[in-house]
N, C-alpha and C positions, 0 to 999 in steps of 0.2 A: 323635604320633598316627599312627594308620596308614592307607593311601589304599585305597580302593576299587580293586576289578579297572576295568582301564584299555588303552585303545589311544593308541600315543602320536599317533597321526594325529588324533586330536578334542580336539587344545588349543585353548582358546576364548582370550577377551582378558583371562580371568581369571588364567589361565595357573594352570589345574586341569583336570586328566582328567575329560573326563565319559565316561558309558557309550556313547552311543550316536552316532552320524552329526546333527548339526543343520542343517538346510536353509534352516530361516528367522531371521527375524531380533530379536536381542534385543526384547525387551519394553521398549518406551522408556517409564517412568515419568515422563522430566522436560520434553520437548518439550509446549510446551504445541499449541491446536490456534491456528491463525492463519491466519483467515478470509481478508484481504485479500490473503497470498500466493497460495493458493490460488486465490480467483479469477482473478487474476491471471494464473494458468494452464491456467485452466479458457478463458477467453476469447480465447487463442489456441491451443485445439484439445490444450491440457495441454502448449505447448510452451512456453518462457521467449524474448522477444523476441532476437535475437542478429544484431547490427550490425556493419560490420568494423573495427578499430580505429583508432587516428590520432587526431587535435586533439579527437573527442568529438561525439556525437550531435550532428542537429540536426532539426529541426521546421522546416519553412515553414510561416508562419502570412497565413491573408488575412484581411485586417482590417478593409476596408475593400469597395466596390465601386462601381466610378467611374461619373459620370456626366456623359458628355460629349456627349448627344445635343443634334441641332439639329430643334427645332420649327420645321415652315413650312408656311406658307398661303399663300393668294392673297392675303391682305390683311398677309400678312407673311413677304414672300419677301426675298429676296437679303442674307441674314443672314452676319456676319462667320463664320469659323468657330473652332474650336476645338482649340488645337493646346497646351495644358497638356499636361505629364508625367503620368504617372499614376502613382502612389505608392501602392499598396493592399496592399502585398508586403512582411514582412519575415519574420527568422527567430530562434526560438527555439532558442540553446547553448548546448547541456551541457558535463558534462567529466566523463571517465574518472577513477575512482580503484582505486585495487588494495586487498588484502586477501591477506597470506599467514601462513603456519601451516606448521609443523615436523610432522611425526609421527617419533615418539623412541620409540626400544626400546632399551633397555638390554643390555650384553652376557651378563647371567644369564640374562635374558628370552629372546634370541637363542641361546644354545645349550641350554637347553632346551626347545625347539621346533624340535627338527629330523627331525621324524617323516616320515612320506609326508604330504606337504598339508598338514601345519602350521602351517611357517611361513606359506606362503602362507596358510592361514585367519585368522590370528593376525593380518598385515597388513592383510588384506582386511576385515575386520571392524573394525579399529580406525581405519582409512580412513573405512571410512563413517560411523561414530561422529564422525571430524574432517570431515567432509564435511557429518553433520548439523546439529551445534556451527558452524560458520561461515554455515549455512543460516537459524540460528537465530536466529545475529550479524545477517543481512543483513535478514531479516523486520524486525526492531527497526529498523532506518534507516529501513523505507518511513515510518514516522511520524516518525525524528529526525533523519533524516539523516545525511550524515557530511560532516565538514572533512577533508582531508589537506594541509599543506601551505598553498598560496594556492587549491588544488583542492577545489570544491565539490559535495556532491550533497544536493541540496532535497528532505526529505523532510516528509509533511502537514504538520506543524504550522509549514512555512514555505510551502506552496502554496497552503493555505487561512487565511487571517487574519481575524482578527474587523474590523480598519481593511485594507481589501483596496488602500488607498491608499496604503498606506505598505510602502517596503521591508523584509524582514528583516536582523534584523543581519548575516548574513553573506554581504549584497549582494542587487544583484535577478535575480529569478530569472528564468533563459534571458537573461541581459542585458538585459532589456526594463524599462525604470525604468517600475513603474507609478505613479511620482507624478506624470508626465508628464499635461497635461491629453489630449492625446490617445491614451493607452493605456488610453482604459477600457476597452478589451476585453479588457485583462490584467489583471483582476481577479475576482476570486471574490466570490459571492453571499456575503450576511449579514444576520443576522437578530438583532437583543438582543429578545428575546423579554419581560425584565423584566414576570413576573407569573407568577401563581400556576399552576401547571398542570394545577386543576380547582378547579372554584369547588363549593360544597353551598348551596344557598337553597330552602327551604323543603321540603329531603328532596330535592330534584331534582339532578341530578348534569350539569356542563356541563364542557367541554373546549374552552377558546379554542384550547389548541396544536392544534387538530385541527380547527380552524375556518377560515373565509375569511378572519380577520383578515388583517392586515397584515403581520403578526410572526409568525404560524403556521407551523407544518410544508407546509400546504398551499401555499399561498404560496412557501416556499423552493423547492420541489417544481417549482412552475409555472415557476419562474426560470431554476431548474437545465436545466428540458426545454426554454427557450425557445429551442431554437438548432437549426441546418437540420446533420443528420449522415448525409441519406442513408438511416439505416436508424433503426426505431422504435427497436428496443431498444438502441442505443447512443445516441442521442438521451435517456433518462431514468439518473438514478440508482438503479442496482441494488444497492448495497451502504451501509448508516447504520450507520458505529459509533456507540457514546455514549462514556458513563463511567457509573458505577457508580450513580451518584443518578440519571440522567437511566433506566435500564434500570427500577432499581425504581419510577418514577414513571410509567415504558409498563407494567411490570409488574401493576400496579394499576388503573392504566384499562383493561388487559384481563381484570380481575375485574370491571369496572362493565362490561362487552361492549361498549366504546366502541371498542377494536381487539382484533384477533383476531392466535391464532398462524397462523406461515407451515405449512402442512401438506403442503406442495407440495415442499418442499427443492427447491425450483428449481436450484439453484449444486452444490446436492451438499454443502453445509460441513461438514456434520456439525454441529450448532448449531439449538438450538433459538431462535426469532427471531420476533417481531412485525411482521406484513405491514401495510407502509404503501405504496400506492401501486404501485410497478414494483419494491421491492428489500424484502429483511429488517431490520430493525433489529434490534441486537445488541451485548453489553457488548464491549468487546476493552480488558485490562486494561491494554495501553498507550495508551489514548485521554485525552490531556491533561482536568483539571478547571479551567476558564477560571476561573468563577469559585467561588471556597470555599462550598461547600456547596448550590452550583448544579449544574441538570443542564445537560447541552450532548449536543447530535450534529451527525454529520457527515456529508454527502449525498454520495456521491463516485460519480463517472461513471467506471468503469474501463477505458472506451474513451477517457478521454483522458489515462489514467495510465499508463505502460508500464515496468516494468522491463525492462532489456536488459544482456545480458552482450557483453563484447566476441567476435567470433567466432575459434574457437581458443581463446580465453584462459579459458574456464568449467574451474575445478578441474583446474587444470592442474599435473601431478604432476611432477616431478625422477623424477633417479633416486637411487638408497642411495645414500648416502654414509656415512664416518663420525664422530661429531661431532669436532670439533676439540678436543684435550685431556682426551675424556671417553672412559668406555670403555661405547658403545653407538653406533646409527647412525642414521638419521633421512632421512626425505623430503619434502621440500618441496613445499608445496600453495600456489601462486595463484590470484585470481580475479577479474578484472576486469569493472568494473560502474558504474551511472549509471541514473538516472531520471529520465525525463523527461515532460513534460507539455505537450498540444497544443490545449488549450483551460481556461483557468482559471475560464471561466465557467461551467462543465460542475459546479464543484464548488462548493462551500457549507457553512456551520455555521449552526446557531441556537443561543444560549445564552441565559445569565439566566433557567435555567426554577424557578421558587420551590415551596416547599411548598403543599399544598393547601389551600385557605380557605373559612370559615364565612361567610356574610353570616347576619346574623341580623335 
């Protein structure tokens, strides 16, 4: 076949001539959109947390608040006093783990591409493509986590538990055992909802999940904000993923106008989302299904979820080298990182949400 008129300075990552100068950046078909990173960075100002490196974040948590006053009267003076420790103080640790990636060109690839700004475009572009791709890796932890090693980093679906009493298998998190009678403060809200999640009687349309019950959205809600943070809006949950049944079951009670959409984009997500309360509610296709064929959501407080990269250590690039035994060359990308969490009360699930039922 024969090529189009061409400058060799506008090689792309295709490694084909195009016509013209491109300034911007490929069209990403495959990155999906991923709400809770995003906010994430929206809630420090679009910056990503960044800690200095060493043994791995850590969290002072107060847990407690002493009380060591002495009451007196005239009718009841000269009282022993009170000279107990005071114990209110502990802290929640994390640990660092890494992440790296090769970027590889080939030595056909490499010489031809040796225009004005070629190569360099050639590089630079396939960089941030490998920069996207490990971006995309990283989003997937904030819910799975990752193991390295004896090296742990807890992601939702061990920070938030349906039994908020019991450890996850791969230890407790920040070190804090919440099976401990006295670590209930290291535990996450929870709700088994077990029931239908709109009743029909007599033509009239009712919604327990959206009720005072007990097991309600409203309820979790209440739990979730019951805590002193200083400011309104980090004191509530701004962000409810679901899962897919749970989305079309909101979906549907906001045809019955029992909830409405969010019209505000508050966050910016780009996501169309159902306003409940302080935050959007919204599918995100990695949000765990508890139970088969159940819906579930998750109430998460992003002020007390923080991703943090080590500082220095965010996409931290080598220089060329070339591969050993092969004939092309390659650059080395790390990225050290951890999440950490500074209040688990702040967050919550309700599940066991059933299909919707007829009384007749």
């Amino acid at each position: 076949m024969s090529w189009p008129p061409r400058r060799e300075e506008d090689l792309n990552e295709f490694t084909m001539y195009i016509l013209r100068d491109t300034d911007g950046e490929p069209t990403d078909t495959i990155t999906p959109n991923n709400e809770l990173w995003r906010r994430m960075r929206q809630k420090n100002s679009g910056m990503i947390e960044r800690r200095p490196p060493g043994q791995g974040p850590v969290e002072d948590l107060l847990y407690a608040t002493p009380s060591r006053s002495q009451h007196l009267s005239i009718s009841h003076d000269l009282q022993p006093e009170e000279y107990t420790p005071i114990e209110v103080i502990t802290q929640a640790k994390y640990e660092w783990v890494s992440k790296w990636s090769n970027l590889t060109i080939g030595r056909h690839e490499f010489n031809n591409s040796q225009g004005r700004n070629a190569f360099a475009n050639l590089v630079q572009k396939k960089k941030k493509a490998l920069e996207k791709g490990v971006q995309n890796e990283l989003a997937a932890t904030v819910w799975d986590g990752q193991t390295v090693g004896n090296e742990k980093v807890f992601g939702l679906k061990e920070l938030i538990q349906q039994d908020p009493s019991s450890n996850p298998a791969r230890g407790a998190i920040g070190g804090i055992d919440a099976t401990a009678g006295n670590a209930t403060f290291w535990r996450n809200q929870t709700k088994d909802f077990d029931g239908a999640y709109k009743t029909i009687e007599s033509g009239r349309t009712r919604s327990a999940l959206l009720s005072e019950d007990e097991n309600s959205m409203l309820r979790l809600w209440m739990e979730c904000s019951n805590n002193d943070s200083g400011n309104t809006e980090d004191g509530r949950p701004d962000l409810m993923p679901c899962n897919d049944v749970f989305y079309q079951q909101i979906a549907n009670l906001a045809e019955e106008k029992l909830i409405f959409m969010n019209k505000e984009d508050k966050f910016q997500l780009g996501i169309d989302g159902f306003w409940f309360r302080s935050g959007p509610i919204f599918w995100d296709p990695l949000c765990p299904t508890l139970d088969s064929g159940k819906g579930n959501v998750y109430f998460l407080n992003t002020s007390a979820i923080s991703w943090v990269f080590a500082e220095g250590l965010e996409k931290e690039w080598g220089e060329m080298a070339k591969v050993p035994g092969m004939t092309g060359f390659y650059w080395p990308m790390g990225t050290q990182y951890s999440i950490v969490c500074n209040d688990r009360r702040k967050l919550g699930v309700l599940y066991g949400v059933d299909e919707a039922q007829t009384i007749t």
